[in-house]
C-alpha positions in Angstrom: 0.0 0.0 0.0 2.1 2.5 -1.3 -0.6 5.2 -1.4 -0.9 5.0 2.8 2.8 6.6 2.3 2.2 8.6 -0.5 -0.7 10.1 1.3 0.6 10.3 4.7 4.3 12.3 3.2 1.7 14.9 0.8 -0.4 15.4 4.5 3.1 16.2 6.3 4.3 18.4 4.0 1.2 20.6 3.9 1.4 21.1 7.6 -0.7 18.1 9.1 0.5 17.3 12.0 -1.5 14.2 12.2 -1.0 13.1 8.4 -0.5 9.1 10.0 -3.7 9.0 11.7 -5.8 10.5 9.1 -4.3 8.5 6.5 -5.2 5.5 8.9 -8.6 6.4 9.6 -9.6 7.1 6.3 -7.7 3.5 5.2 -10.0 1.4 7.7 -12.9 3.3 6.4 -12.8 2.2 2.6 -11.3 -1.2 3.5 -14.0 -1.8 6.3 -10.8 -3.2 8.8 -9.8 -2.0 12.2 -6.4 0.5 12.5 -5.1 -2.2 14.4 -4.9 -4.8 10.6 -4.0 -1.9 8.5 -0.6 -3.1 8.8 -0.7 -6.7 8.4 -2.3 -6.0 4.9 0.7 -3.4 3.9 1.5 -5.8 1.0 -1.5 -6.1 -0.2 -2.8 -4.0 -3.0 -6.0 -1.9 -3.2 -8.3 -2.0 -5.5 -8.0 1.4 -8.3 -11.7 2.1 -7.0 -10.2 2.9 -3.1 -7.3 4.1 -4.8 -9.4 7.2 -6.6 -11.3 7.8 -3.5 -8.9 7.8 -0.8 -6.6 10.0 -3.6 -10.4 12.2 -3.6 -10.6 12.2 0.5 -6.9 13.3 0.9 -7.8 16.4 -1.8 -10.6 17.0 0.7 -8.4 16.9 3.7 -5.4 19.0 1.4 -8.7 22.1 1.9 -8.6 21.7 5.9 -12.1 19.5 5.4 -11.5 17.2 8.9 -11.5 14.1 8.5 -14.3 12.9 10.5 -16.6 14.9 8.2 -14.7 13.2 5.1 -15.6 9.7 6.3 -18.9 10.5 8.1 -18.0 9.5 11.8 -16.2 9.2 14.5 -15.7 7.9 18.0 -17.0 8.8 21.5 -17.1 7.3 24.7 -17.0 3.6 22.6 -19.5 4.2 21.0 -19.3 5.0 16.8 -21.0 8.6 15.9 -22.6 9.6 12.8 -21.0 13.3 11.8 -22.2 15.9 8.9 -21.1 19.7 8.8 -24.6 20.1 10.5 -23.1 18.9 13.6 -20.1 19.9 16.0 -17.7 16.4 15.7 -17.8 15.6 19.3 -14.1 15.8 20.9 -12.3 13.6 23.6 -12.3 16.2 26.3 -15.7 16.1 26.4 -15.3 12.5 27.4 -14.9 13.5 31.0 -18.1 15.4 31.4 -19.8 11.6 30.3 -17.1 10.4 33.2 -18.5 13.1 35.7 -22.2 12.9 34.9 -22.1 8.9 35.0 -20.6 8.9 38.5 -22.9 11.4 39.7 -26.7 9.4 39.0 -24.8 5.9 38.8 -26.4 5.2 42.4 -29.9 6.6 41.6 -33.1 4.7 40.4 -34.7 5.8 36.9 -32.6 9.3 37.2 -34.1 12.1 34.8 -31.9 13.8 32.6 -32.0 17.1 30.4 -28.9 17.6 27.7 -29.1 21.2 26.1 -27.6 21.5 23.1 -27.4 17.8 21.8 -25.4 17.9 18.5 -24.7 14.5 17.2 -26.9 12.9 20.3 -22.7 11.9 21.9 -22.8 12.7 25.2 -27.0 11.3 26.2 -26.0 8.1 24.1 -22.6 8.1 26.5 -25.2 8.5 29.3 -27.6 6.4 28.4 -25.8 3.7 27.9 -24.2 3.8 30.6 -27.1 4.1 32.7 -29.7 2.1 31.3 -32.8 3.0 33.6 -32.2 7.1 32.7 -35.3 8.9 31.1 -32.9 11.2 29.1 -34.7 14.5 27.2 -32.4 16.1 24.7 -32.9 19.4 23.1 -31.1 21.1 20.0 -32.6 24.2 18.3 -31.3 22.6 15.0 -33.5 20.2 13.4 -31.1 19.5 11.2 -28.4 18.1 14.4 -31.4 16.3 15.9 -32.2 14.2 12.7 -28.4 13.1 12.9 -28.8 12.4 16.9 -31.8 10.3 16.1 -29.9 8.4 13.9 -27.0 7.7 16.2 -29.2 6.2 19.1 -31.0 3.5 16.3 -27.0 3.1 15.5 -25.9 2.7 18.9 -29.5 0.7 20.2 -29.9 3.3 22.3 -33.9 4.0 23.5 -33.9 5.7 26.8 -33.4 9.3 25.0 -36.5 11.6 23.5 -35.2 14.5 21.4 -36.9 18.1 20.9 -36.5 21.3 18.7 -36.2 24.2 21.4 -34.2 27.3 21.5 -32.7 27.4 25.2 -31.6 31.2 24.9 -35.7 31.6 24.7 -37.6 28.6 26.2 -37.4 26.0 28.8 -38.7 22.5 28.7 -41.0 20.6 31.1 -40.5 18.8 33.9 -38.1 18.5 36.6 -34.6 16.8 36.4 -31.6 15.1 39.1 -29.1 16.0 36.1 -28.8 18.6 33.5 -25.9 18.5 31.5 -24.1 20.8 28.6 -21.4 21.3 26.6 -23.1 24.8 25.4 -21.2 27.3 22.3 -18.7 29.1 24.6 -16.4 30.4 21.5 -16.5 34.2 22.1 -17.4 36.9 18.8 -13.7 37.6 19.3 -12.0 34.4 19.7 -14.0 32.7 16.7 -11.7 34.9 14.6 -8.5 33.5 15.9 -9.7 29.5 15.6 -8.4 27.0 13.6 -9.6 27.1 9.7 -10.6 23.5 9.7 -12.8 24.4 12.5 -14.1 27.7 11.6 -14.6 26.5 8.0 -16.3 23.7 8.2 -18.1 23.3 11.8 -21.5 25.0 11.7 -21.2 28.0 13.9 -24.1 27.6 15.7 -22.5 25.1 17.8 -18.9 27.0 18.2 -20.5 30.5 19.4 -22.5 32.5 21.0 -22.0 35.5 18.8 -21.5 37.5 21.6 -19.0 37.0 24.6 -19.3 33.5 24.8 -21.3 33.6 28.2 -24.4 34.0 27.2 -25.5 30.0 27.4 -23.9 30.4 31.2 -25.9 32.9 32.5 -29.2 31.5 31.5 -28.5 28.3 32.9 -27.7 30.6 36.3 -31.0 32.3 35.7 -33.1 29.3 34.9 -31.6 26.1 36.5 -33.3 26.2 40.0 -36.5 26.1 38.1 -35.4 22.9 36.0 -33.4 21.2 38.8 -35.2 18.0 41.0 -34.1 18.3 44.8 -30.5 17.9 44.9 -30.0 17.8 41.5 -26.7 18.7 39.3 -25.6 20.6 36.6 -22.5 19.5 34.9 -21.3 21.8 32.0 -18.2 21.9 29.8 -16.1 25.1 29.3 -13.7 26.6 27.6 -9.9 27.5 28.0 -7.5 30.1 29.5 -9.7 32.2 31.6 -12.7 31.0 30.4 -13.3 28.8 33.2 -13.0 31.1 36.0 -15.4 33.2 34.5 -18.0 30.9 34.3 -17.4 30.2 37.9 -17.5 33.8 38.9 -21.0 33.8 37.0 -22.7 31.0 39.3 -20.8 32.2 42.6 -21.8 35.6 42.1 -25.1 34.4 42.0 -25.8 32.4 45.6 -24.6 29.0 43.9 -21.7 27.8 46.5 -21.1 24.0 45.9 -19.4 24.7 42.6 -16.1 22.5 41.6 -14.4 23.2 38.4 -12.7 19.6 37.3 -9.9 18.9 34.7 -10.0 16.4 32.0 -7.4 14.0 30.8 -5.1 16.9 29.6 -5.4 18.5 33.1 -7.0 21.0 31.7 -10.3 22.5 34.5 -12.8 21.8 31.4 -15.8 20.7 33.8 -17.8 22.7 35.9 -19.9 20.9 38.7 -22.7 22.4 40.8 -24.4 21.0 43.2 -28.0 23.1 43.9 
């Protein structure tokens, strides 16, 4: 497989850092193997059909299109996700705010749980599978993100999460919940001019910013979560970088909510905010 060479050395030397691992995903893809037997079939040839369409995904990747969009899915949590550029491609970080929100309702019975901002569906199909007697709502103002979450659970056999179309900056849902969780746009108006072109290119904004200071999804959860929140309920949201964390934190302190912890991920990075109501 001298293409996987050819490809990987015409990734490097346009800048990709991870040339190897895009080369491999995109590899297992057309051949339908695991990255694991992509080199126990190095001496085999490929047919000219996965030859013109790897040579057609790498052109893709050569215009910053990332890969997961290129093959149509990625990883999370175990689990394989559907991705379109209608839909943020869900990042390992956001694998500890699964880890968190798992620990926190693992010891209660038939646990409700609200996900704002659902995206591919990643995170309530972490949870849900993970926690098989949770009633799960999910909301996304995009119709277009929730037809692709919908199509993730029948993927992953998931069926403890409902899905709904509601704008969070402007409505609340029903009901009452033990967990409400979020990884909400927190890309300032300023900062989304700075971000990486494969992200600002391709991802749909929507998802990436608030169009504003990149606060605005924080303080309405400070405004409206005693209203949503069961008891001694939790709500567990992802944020950004640099100072970004300690802002949201002054948001919610500021406000009368004291049992706040801010949690890093696997980077040790503090990517997690916790509160306890």
């Amino acid at each position: 497989m001298d293409i996987f060479h050819w490809g990987e050395h015409l990734l490097l030397s346009n800048g990709f850092n991870n040339a190897r691992q895009d080369i491999e995903w995109m590899l297992c893809e057309l051949l339908k193997i695991r990255r694991s037997d992509i080199y126990a079939k190095f001496g085999e040839k490929i047919s000219k059909n996965n030859v013109a369409n790897l040579e057609e995904w790498i052109n893709q990747r050569l215009k910053k299109t990332p890969v997961q969009y290129i093959i149509g899915k990625t990883e999370f949590y175990g689990h394989e996700i559907s991705v379109s550029p209608d839909v943020l491609i869900p990042r390992p970080e956001t694998e500890r705010l699964v880890d968190v929100a798992v620990d926190r309702i693992k010891n209660l019975s038939n646990p409700k749980v609200l996900e704002i901002g659902t995206g591919t569906g990643c995170i309530s199909i972490a949870i849900g599978s993970a926690k098989k007697d949770a009633t799960i709502l999910s909301l996304d103002i995009s119709v277009a993100a929730l037809k692709v979450a919908k199509i993730n659970t029948i993927k992953n056999n998931i069926s403890n999460i409902k899905f709904q179309k509601l704008d969070f900056l402007k409505s609340i849902p029903k009901g009452k919940y033990d967990l409400i969780i979020s990884n909400p746009p927190y890309i300032s108006k300023y900062e989304m001019k700075k971000i990486m072109l494969d992200v600002k290119k391709y991802e749909p904004e929507i998802a990436l910013t608030d169009n504003h200071d990149g606060l605005q999804f924080y303080r309405r959860f400070c405004d409206i979560v005693r209203k949503l929140i069961k008891g001694k309920g939790t709500l567990i949201l992802e944020v950004g970088i640099d100072s970004h964390p300690m802002r949201v934190f002054e948001i919610f302190h500021s406000s009368g909510f004291d049992n706040i912890d801010l949690i890093s991920d696997y980077n040790g990075d503090l990517r997690v905010l916790k509160i306890e109501i």
